[in-house]
N, C-alpha and C positions, 0 to 999 in steps of 0.2 A: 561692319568692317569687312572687306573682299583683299584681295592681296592682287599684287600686280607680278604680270612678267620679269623674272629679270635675271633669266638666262638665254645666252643665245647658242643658236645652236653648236656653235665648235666649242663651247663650253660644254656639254653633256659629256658624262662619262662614258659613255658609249662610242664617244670619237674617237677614242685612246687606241680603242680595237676597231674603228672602220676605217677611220678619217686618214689616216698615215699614209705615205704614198710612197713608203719603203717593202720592201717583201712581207710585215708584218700585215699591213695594210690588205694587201694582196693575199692574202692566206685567207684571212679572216671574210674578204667580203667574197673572193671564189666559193667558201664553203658553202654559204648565203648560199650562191650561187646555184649550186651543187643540189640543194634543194625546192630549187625551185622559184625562188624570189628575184626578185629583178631591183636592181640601184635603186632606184624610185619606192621601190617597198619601205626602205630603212632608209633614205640619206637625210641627212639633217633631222630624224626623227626620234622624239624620247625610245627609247625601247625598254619595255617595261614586259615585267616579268611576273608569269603568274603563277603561282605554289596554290597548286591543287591537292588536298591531302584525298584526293578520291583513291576507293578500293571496292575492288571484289567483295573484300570483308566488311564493309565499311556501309552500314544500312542508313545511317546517320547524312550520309554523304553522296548516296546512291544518283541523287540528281546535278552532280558535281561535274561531269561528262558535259551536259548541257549546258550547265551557267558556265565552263569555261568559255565554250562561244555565246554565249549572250555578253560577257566582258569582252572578251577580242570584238565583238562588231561596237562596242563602247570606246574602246582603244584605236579603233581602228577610224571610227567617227569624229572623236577629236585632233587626229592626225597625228596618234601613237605607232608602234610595230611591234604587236602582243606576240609574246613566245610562253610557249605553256611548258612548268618545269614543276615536274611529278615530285612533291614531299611525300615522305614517310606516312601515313596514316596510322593514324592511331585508335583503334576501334574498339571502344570502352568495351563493347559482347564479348568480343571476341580474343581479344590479345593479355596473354597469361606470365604472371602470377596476374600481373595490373600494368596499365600503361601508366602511373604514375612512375615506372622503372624508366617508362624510355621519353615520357618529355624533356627532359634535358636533350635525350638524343636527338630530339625530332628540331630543338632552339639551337642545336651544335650543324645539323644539316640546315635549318634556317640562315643562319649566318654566313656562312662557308659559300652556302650556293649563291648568295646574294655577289659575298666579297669579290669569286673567284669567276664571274661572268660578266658580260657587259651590261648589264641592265641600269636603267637610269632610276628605276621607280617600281614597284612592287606591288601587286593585288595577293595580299595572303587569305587562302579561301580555308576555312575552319568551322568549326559550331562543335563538336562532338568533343568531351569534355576537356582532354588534355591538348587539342590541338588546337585551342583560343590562346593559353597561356605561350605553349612550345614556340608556334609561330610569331607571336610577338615578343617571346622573349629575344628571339634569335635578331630578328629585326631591328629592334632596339640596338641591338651591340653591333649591328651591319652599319647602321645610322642613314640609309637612303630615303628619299620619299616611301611613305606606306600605306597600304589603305586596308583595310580589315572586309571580308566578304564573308558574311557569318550565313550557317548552311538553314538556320531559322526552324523553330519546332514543328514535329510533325502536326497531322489532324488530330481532332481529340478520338482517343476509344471510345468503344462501344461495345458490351452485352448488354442484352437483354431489358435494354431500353436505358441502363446506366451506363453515365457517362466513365470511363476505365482512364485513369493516370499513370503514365508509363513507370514503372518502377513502383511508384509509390502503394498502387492497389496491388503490385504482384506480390511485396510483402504483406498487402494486409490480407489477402485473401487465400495466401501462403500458410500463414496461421490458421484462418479459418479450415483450411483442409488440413492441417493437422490435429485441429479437433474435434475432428470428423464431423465437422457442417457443412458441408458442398464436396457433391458427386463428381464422380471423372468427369460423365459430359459437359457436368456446369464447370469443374476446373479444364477441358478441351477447349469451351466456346469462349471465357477468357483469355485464354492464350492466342485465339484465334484473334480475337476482337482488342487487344488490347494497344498492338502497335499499325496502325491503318495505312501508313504513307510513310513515302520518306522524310528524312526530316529528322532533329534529337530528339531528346526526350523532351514532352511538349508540357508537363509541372514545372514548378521553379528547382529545378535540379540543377546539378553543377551545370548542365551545358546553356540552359538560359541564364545561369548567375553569370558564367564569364562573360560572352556573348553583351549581355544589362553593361558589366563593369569596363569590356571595352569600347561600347557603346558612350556611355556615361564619361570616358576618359578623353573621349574628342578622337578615337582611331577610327571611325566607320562613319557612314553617311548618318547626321545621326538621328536617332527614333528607330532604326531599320532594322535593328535587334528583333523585334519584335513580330517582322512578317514570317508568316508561315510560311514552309517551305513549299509546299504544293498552291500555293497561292498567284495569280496573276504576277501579283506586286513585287515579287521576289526577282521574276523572270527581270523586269523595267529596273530594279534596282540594280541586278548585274551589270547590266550596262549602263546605270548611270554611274556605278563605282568606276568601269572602266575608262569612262569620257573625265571622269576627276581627277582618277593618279595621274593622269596626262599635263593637266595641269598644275596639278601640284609639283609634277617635274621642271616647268619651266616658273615657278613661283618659289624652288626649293626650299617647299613645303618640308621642311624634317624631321622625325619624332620629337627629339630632342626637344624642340619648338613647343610641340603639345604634349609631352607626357613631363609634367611638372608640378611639384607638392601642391597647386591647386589642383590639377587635374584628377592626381593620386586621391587629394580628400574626396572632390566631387563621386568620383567610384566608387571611394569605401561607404560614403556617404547614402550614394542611391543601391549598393550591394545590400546594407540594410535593411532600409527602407521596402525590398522586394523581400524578405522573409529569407534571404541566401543560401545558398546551401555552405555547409559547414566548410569545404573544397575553397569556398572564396578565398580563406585564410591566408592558404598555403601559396596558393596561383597568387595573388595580388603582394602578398612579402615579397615573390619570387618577380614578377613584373616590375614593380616599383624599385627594387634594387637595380635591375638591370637599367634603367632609366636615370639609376642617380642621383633619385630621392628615398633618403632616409624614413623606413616606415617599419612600426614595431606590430606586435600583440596589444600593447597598452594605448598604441595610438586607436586601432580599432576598439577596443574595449571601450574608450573613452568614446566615441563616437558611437558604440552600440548602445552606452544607458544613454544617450539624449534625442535617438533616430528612432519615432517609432515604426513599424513595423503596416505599411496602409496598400500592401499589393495580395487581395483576399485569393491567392493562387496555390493551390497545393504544392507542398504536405504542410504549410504555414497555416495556409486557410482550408476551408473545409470543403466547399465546392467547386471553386473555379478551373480552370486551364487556361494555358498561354493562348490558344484560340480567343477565348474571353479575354485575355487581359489586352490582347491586339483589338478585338471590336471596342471596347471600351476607350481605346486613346493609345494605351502603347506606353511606352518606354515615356515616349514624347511626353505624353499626358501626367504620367505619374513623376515625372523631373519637374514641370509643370507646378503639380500640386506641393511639392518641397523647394521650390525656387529659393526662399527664402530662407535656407542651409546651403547652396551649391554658391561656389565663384561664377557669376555668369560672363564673366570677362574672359574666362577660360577659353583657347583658342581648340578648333576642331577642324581634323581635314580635310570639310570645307573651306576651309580660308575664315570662318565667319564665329563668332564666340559663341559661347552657347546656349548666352540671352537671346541672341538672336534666331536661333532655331526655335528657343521655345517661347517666342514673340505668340505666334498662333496656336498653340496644344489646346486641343479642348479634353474634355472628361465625358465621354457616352454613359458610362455606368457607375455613378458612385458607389454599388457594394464591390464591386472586381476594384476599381482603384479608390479607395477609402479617404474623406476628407481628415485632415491634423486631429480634428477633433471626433474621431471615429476610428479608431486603426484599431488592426485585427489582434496587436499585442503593443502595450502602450513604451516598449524599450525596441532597442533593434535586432535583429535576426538572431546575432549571436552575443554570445559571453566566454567572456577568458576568465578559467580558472585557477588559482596559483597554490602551492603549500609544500607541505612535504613528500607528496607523490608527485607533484608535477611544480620542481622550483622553477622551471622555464617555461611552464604554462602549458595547458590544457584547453577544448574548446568543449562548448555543449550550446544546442540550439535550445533557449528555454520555450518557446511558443510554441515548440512540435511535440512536447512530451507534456505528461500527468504532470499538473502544479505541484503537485504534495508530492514529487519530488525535487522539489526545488530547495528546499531542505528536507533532508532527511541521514540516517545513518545507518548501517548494519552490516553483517559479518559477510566476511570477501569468500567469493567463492572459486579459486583462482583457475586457470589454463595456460598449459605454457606452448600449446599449438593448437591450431584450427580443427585436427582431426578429434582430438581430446575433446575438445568442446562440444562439439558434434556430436560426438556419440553419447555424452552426456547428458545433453537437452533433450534427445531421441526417447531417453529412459524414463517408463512414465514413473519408476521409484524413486529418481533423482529426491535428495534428500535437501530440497530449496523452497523457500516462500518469499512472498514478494518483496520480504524486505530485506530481502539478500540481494548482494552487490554481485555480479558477474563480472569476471574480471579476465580479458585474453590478453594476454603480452607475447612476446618478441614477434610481433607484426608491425612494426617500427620501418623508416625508412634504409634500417640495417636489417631487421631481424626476417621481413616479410619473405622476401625481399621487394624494396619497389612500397612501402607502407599501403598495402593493397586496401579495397573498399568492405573490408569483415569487422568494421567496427559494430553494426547494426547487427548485436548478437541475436541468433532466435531466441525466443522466450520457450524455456523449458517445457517441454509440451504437460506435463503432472500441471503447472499452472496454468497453462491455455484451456486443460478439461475443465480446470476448477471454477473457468470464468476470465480470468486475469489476461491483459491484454499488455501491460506495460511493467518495468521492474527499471530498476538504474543498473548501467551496464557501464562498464569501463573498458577502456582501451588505450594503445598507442597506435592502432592503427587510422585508416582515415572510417568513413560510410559515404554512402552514394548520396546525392544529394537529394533523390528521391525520396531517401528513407526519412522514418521520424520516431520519434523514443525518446526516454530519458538515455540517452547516450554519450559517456563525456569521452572524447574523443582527442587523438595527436601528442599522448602525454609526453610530455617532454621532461628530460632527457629520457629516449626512448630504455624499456628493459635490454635488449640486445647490448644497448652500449653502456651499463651498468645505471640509468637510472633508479630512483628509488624505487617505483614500479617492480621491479628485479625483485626487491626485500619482501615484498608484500607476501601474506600465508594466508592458505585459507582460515577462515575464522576471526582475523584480525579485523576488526571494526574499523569501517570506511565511511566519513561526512562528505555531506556535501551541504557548500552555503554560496548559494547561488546568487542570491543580494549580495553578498560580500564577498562574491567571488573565490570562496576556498577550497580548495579538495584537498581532504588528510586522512591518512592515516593513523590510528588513536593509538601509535604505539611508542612506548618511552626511548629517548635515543640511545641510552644503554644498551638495549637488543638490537636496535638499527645497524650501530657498531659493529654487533658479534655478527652480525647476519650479512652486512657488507664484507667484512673477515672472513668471513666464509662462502662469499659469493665466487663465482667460477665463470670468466668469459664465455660466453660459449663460441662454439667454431663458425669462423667465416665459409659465406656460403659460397663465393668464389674466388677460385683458384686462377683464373686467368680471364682475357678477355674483357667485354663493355661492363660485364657484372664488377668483375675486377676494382678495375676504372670508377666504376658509379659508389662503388663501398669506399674506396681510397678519399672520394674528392667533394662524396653528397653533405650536407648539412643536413642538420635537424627541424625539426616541423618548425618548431616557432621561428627559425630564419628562412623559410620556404623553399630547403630541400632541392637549395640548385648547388650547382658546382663550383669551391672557391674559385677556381682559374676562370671563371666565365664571368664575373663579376669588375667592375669598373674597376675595383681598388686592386686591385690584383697584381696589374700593370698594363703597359699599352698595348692598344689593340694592332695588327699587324698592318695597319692602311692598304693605301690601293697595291692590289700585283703588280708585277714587274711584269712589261711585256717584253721580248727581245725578239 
């Protein structure tokens, strides 16, 4: 199925502000004017707008400069008039406490800049973890033509003849130099060797999972998740995104069309299936609401026991990288090999469903994309957990961590801040064994602030000398998607905002039943009682300002930590400007 024209040109929203042949008119095309463009550049043409999240800070993105003109000579080919319009960058390195504080800001600038300009259609250019989500959040609620330009994972690392996974090896070998097994030079040539090219993080980490789920949702060309950034292909793909929105402006192609409860399963479905990083959760609640389709914890859960797990890519699997998982087939290949779970009737903006893309996929390597009956963990990436520490649910990756903590139980060893905890683990007296529960709270989407990525607590270094490489660790914060560990993670209702979490004491015996999805604490509700009774808010961390604003209006993890007034039900959205 292809779609047809069927807009003409004084129907484009961009004639509102050229077309008019009163002083509005006149204003608007003088300024054109003013920089240099001539009638002929814009008249009668889509004008489409391109959200660059490039930075300075921004190493994820660094080739972003470029691919904006490889889309403008896209836009410009199919008889578009490309304008390039600078978004907020969000640079997981770099920007502190966490840029999970400012996606919302980056989906409030999405929106805003789409509403309040002429633009017909939209190239949103993204990869780096929070600005997959931001950008299509904001887009969605803009409701114009969209097309998703993902910044594709870097090369794979390299020391020493092994291959180095961005994130995933700096915590493992993080440890390792804590227990004093690798020298400065060998922890130098690591660091030197571990991020090669621009490009995200090139394991199945958040910035490949969103990327896969926007990919898999019918927003980008699709399979193309998958090309490397410094790659040939990436360069051709920009400009084939740019020659597409063009068309989908005169097809009025609009999200709305493609982001729908098939669309939503098909993501959560192949998010799965790739090993995900635990981040999916939160970003895909938070996408799919803004789109207007209803989607829980339970709906993923339900989809995680029967999705297994066949994308062999770290920190899932134990060798691969996204380099590998592109030679091997791609996104293409592994949707491919689960055909028979997805809607393939599902529309993509291409015009074309999503059987139809994946008519040709082939598979180069079955160990990187694993056949149904061979997968790397036989359920899907994650698990929702529920009980009296976490009645609005919790998440933990069970494929990334030690089985035998998949159940198990023991005495909580608790933190009520990141520095506390730290200096803690530091101590080789630390009085902890492996079957102790770690436990950091008020790092919540209240408490962190922003529910920063410190869920992946370090392991106590007294048991890293002893040998011990994993322990169950708890949190309400989020983890990188890098990381791996028994780590249960996003507990809901966060401690800050008096979850049970909050009650919990050191020594208090902590289960977990991972088949049955439980996490509890083994304490009678009679002291639950007194200890809530005596629990004490603690002080909000901002007094004025975005922080303000974001503590006022955020949600909690398991409804994906966006803002009520930014949500469909809310009330209506502001439609087109008034121009005068």
């Amino acid at each position: 199925m292809s779609l047809k024209a069927v807009k003409t040109p004084g129907e484009l929203r961009s004639a509102r502000w050229f077309a008019s042949e009163d002083l509005r008119g006149f204003g608007h095309r003088s300024r054109l004017m003013q920089m240099g463009y001539d009638t002929g550049d814009w008249a009668g043409k889509p004008l489409i707008g391109i959200l660059s999240t490039w930075s300075d800070l921004n190493p994820c993105h660094a080739h972003f400069k470029h691919r904006v003109e490889d889309v403008k000579r896209g836009v410009l080919q199919a008889g578009g008039f490309p304008v390039e319009m600078p978004a907020l960058a969000l640079s997981e390195n770099f920007m502190k406490p966490t840029t999970m504080l400012y996606r919302n800001l980056l989906a409030m600038e999405t929106e805003e800049q789409i509403r309040a300009h002429p633009v017909d259609g939209v190239v949103l250019m993204g990869g780096c973890d929070k600005t997959t989500p931001g950008l299509i959040m904001g887009a969605l609620s803009a409701g114009v033509p969209m097309i998703f330009l993902p910044a594709g994972p870097m090369l794979r690392g390299n020391y020493a003849g092994q291959q180095l996974g961005s994130g995933s090896d700096a915590w493992k070998y993080w440890d390792e130099r804590r227990a004093g097994t690798i020298s400065d030079k060998e922890w130098a040539g690591i660091e030197a060797g571990i991020a090669r090219s621009y490009g995200h993080c090139m394991t199945m980490g958040t910035a490949s999972t969103m990327t896969a789920i926007a990919d898999a949702m019918g927003l980008m060309l699709t399979g193309v998740s998958s090309i490397p950034a410094a790659d040939a292909n990436h360069i051709r793909m920009s400009a084939q995104t740019g020659r597409r929105i063009v068309d989908m402006v005169w097809e009025e192609l609009t999200p709305d069309r493609i982001v729908t409860p098939a669309a939503v399963r098909n993501a959560a479905t192949v998010a799965m299936a790739t090993g995900c990083s635990t981040n999916a959760v939160i970003h895909l609640l938070a996408m799919a609401r803004r789109g207007g389709v209803a989607l829980t914890l339970d709906d993923l859960d339900a989809l995680g026991r029967v999705t297994p797990v066949i994308a062999n890519v770290r920190p899932s699997g134990k060798t691969y990288l996204m380099e590998d998982f592109y030679y091997a087939g791609g996104l293409l290949a592994l949707m491919s090999q689960i055909r028979g779970r997805l809607d393939l009737s599902a529309l993509t903006v291409s015009g074309e469903t999503l059987g139809t893309a994946l008519a040709d996929a082939k598979i180069y390597n079955d160990d990187v994309i694993r056949p149904l009956s061979n997968p790397i963990y036989p359920e899907g990436s994650l698990a929702v957990l529920k009980g009296n520490l976490a009645p609005d649910g919790a998440v933990i990756k069970p494929v990334a961590c030690d089985p035998r903590f998949h159940v198990h139980q023991g005495p909580a060893l608790v933190f009520d801040s990141y520095p506390d905890m730290k200096a803690a683990v530091e101590d080789e007296t630390l009085d902890a064994t492996p079957d102790h529960v770690m436990v950091l709270r008020n790092a919540g989407p209240l408490g962190g602030p922003g529910m920063p990525e410190w869920g992946m607590l370090p392991m106590p270094k007294a048991l890293l000398k002893q040998g011990h490489r994993d322990m169950l660790r708890l949190s309400d914060a989020r983890m990188s998607g890098t990381s791996y560990g028994a780590c249960v993670l996003h507990v809901a209702p966060e401690a800050h905002a008096g979850g049970p979490l909050a009650l919990l004491r050191n020594g208090d015996i902590v289960r977990i039943d991972i088949p049955n999805r439980r996490l509890d604490m083994l304490v009678d509700e009679a002291e639950l009682i007194r200890r809530r009774t005596a629990w004490v808010k603690p002080t909000d961390r901002f007094g004025r300002g975005y922080g303000w604003m974001y503590a006022s209006h955020v949600s909690q993890a398991d409804k994906g930590c966006d803002f009520d007034y930014l949500l469909p039900e809310f009330g209506a959205a502001a439609g087109e400007p008034d121009i005068f």
